[in-house]
C-alpha positions in Angstrom: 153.3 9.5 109.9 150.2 7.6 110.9 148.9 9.1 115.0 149.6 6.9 118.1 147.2 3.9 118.0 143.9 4.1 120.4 141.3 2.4 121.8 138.7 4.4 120.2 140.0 4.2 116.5 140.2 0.7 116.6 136.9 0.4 118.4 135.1 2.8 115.5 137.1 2.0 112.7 135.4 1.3 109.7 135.4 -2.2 108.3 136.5 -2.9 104.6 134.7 -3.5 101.7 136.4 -6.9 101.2 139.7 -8.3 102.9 141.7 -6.9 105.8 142.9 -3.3 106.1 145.7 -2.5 109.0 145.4 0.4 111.5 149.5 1.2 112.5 150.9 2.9 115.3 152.8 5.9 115.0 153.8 5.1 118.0 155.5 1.6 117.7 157.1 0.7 114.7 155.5 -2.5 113.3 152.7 -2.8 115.2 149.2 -2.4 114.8 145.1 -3.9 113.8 144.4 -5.6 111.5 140.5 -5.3 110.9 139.1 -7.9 108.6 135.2 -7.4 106.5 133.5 -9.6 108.6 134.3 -7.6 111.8 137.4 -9.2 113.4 140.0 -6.9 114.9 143.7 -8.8 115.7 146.9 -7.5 116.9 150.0 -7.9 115.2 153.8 -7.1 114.7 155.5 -7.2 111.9 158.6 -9.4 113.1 163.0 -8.1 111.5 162.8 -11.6 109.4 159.5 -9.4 107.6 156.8 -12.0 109.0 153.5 -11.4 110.6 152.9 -12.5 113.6 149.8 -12.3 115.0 149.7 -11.1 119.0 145.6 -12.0 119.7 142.1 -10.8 118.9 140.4 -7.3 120.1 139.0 -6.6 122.4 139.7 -10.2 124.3 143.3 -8.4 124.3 143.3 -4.8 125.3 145.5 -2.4 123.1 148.0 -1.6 126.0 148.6 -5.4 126.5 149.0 -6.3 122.8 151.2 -2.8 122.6 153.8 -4.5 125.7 153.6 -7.8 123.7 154.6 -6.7 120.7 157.4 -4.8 122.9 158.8 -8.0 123.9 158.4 -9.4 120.2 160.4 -6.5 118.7 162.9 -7.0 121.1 163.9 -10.5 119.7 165.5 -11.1 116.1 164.1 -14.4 115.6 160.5 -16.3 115.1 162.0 -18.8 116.8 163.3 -16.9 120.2 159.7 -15.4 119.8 157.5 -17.8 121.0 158.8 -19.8 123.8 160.1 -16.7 125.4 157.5 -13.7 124.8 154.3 -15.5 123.8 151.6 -14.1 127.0 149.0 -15.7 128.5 145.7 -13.8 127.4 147.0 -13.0 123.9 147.7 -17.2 123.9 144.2 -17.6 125.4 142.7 -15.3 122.0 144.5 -17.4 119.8 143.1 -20.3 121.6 139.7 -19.2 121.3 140.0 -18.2 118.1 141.6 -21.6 116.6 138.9 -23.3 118.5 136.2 -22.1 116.7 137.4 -24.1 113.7 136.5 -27.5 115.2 134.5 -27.2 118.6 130.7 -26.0 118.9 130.2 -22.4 120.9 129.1 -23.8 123.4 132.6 -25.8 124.0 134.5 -22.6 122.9 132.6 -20.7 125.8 133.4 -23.5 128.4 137.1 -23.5 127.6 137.0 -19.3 127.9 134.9 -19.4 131.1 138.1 -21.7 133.0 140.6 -20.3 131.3 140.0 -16.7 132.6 137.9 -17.4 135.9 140.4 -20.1 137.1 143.7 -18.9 135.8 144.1 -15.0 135.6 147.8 -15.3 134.7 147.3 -11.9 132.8 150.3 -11.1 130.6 152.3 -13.0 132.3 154.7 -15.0 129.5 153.5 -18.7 129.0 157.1 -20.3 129.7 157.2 -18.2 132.9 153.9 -20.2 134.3 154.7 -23.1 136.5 153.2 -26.6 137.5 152.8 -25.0 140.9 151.4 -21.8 140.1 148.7 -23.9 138.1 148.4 -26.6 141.5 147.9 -23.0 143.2 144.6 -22.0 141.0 143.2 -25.3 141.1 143.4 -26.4 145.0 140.6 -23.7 146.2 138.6 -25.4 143.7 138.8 -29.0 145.7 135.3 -28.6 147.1 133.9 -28.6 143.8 135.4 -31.8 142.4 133.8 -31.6 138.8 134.5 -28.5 138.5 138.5 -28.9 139.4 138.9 -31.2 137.0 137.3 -29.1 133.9 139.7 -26.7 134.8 142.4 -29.2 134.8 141.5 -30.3 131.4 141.2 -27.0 130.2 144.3 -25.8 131.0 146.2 -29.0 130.1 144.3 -28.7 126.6 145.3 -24.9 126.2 149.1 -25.8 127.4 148.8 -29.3 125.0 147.8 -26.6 121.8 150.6 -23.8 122.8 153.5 -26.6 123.3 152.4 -27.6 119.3 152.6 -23.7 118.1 156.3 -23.5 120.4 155.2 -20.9 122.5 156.3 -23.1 125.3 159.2 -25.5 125.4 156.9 -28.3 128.1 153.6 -28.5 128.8 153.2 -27.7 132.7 150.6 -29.5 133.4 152.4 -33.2 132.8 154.0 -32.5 136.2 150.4 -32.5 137.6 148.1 -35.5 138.6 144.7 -35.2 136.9 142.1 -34.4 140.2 140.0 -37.1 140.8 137.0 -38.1 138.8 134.0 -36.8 140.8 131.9 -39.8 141.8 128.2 -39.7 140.3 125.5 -37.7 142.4 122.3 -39.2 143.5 121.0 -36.2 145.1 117.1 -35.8 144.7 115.4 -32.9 146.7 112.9 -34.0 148.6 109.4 -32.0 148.2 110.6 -29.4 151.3 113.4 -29.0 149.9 112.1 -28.6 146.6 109.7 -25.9 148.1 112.1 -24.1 149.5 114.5 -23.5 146.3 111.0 -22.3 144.5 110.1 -19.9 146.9 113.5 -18.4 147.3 113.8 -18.0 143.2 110.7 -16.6 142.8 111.9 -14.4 145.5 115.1 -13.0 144.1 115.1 -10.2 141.9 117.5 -10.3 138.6 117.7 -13.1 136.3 119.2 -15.8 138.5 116.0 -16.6 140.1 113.9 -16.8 136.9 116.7 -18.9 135.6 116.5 -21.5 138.6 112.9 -21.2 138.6 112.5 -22.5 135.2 115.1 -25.2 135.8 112.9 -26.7 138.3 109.6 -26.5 135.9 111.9 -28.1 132.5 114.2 -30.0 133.7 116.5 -28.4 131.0 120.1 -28.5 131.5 121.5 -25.2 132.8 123.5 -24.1 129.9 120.4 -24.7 127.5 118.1 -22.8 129.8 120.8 -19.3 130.0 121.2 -19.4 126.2 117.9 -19.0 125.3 116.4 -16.8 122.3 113.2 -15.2 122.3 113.1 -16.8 118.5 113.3 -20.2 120.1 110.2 -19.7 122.2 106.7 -20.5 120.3 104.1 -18.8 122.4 101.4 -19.5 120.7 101.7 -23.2 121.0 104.2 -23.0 123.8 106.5 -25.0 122.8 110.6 -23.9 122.8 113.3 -25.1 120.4 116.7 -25.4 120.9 118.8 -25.3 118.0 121.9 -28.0 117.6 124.7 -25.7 118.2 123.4 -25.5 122.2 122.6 -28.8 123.0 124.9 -31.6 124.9 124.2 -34.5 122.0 124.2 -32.1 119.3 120.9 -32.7 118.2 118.0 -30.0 117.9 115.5 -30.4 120.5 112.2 -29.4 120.9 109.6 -29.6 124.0 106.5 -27.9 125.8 105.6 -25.9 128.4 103.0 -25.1 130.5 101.5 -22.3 132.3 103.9 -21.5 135.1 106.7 -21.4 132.8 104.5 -18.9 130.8 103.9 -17.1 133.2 108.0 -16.9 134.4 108.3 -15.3 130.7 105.8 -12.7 130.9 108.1 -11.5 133.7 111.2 -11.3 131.8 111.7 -8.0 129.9 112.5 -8.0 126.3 115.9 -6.1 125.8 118.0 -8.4 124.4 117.8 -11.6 121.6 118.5 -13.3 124.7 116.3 -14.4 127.7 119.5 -14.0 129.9 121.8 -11.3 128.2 124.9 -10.5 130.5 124.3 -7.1 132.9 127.9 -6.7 132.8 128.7 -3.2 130.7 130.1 -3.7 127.6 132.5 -2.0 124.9 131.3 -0.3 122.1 131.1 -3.0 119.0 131.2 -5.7 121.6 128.7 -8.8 120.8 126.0 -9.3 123.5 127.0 -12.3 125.7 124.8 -14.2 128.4 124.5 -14.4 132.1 127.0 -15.9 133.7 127.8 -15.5 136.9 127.1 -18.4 138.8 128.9 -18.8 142.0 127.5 -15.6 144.0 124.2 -16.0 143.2 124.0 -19.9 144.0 125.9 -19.3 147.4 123.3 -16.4 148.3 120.2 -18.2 147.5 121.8 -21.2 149.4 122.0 -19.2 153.2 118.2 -18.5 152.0 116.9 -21.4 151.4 118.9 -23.9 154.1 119.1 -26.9 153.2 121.6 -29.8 152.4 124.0 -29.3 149.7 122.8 -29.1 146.6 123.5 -28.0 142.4 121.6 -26.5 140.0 122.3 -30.2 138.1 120.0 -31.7 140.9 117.1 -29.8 139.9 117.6 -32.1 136.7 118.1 -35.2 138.4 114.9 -34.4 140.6 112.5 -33.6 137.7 112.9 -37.1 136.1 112.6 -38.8 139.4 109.5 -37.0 140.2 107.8 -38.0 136.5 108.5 -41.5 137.2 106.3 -40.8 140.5 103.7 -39.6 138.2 104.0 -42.5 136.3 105.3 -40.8 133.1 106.5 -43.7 131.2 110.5 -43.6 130.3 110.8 -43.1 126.9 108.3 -39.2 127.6 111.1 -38.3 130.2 114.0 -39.0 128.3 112.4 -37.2 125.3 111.7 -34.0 127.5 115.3 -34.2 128.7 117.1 -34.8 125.2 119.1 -37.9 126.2 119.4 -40.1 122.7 121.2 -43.1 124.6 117.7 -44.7 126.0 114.8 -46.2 125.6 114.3 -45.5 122.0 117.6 -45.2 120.4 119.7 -47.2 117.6 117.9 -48.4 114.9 114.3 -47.3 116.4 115.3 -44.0 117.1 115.9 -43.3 113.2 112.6 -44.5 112.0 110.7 -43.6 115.1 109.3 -40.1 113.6 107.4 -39.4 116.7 108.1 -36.6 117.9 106.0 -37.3 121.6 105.0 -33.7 121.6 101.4 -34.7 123.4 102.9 -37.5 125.6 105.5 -34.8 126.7 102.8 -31.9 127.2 101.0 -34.1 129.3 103.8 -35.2 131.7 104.4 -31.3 132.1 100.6 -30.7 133.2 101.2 -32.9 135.8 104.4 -31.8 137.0 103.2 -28.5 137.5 100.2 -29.5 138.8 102.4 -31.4 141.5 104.5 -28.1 141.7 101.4 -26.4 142.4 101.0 -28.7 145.5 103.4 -28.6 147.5 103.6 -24.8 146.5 99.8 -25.0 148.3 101.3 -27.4 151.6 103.6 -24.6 151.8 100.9 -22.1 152.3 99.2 -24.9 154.5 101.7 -25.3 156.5 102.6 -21.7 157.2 98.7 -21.5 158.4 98.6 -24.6 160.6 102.0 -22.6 162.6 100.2 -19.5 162.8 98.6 -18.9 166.4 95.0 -18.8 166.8 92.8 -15.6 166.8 92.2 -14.2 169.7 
């Protein structure tokens, strides 16, 4: 009779040569991993009609919560009476994921896990047990940030929209709900203090955050590009980074320069990871290396620093193309260095215009850093001009 089922056998069990091989618990009829040759590790019950069904993906799902899942599952006689009454929230949330792969880009797949878990720890709580006001609940303290509110509301009512077509619940609801509004579109451009201020206070803050707004400001990459990096990505020698497809917003591979102050941000960034950013948050044993990711804390500490208006991280953006029209980059270079296809050069231009702007976009970096580098040095300036005289 095969042991009681553990963490540690399923976290160190050897992977097959070729199809699936299934780790079952002595203690549970029916129930146990299923570890596939490329790696993946799913919990499932065998059901009294003799079908498979699968609970959710290790180690998203821990083995005590697929263990009182499967409980629940056993306890039923049907597929049927299964899934709108025992189906739980994480193990739904794996499945999710998993199915999600198939048709979205990671990046997408990590947004949806990001709400679905920050926004709405439901737990194991059993998807027809979760209410329209229990959701309202999770997404009222998020009325402050407007944007944000209403990706959560779209993720959920997504995740609710898939479960409602695989019956594990009878409604969807979120159709009780009304969609938050539509945040309006920012204008918000830091002025040069302000700008000053966010710079000193990154380059002040110890960790990754910092470095990560630091070389916001100094790319004008979106924030999501800029925490996924790769060391592979980054060409020293000719300083130039690549980021691949799979990353980007328009799904198109994107290449730009940099200049010295973003080399110089690098040289400060230890290399113990694939990633620029890897995630400081301990992980399991056989667990893939993820990337930063906490957001809030950070942002709200470095915001009592630096004092000033309300701001985002997506301002930083906003303000780096303002500023290279100042310098007189023309508009085509800026919306090169920021990846947008739906400009100045697009259509029929943009597929036979092979120019790749590389030396147009290198020199609207020298001078932004060299306007960086300015009001770095009023800074400095200023601070003297307060300071009392010597005796």
């Amino acid at each position: 009779m095969p042991s009681t089922l553990t963490e540690l056998a399923i976290r160190t069990s050897e992977l097959p040569a070729s199809g699936t091989l299934t780790l079952w618990d002595g203690g549970l009829k029916n129930f146990g991993c299923r570890v596939s040759a490329k790696g993946t590790k799913s919990f499932i019950v065998l059901l009294a009609s003799g079908r498979r069904h699968t609970i959710g993906r290790y180690p998203i799902l821990s083995l005590a919560e697929a263990r009182a899942a499967a409980k629940r599952a056993l306890a039923e006689k049907t597929l049927g009476k299964i899934r709108p009454n025992t189906t739980g929230y994480l193990a739904a949330v794996a499945e999710f994921l998993e199915r999600s792969t198939e048709k979205n880009r990671p990046g997408t797949v990590g947004e949806y896990k990001r709400l679905l878990t920050s926004h709405f720890p439901f737990g194991t709580a059993r998807l027809a047990d979760i209410t329209s006001e229990q959701i309202e609940r999770r997404l009222k303290p998020l009325s402050d940030r407007p944007s944000e509110q209403r990706h959560a509301f779209m993720a959920i009512k997504v995740f609710f929209n898939w479960a409602l077509k695989r019956r594990y619940v009878h409604s969807n609801p979120c159709a009780a709900l009304f969609s938050p509004s539509k945040a309006t579109s920012r204008s918000r451009v830091l002025t040069d203090k302000e700008l000053r201020a966010v710079l000193k206070q990154a380059r002040a803050e110890v960790g990754a955050y910092g470095k990560i707004v630091e070389l916001l400001i100094l790319t004008g990459q979106r924030r999501g590009e800029i925490v996924a990096l790769e060391w592979e990505w980054i060409n020293e020698k000719e300083r130039i980074i690549t980021l691949p497809s799979s990353i980007t917003k328009n799904g198109r591979e994107h290449a730009f320069p940099y200049g010295p102050m973003v080399a110089a941000v690098l040289k400060t960034i230890p290399r113990t990871s694939a990633y620029l950013f890897p995630a400081t948050k301990e992980r399991r044993k056989g667990q893939p290396v993820t990337v930063f990711g906490g957001w809030n804390r950070p942002k709200v500490a470095l915001d009592k620093r630096c004092k000033i208006a309300p701001w985002t991280l997506h301002d930083l953006r906003r303000t780096f193309a303002t500023d290279l029209a100042a310098l007189g980059t023309p508009i085509h270079v800026t919306e090169k260095l920021l990846n947008h296809i739906s400009g100045t050069v697009s259509g029929v231009a943009a597929v036979y215009n092979r120019h790749a702007y590389i030396d147009e976009m290198r020199a609207a970096i020298e001078a932004w850093e060299r306007r960086l580098a300015a009001i770095t040095a009023q800074q400095k300036s200023d601070s003297a001009d307060a300071s009392p005289p010597p005796p």
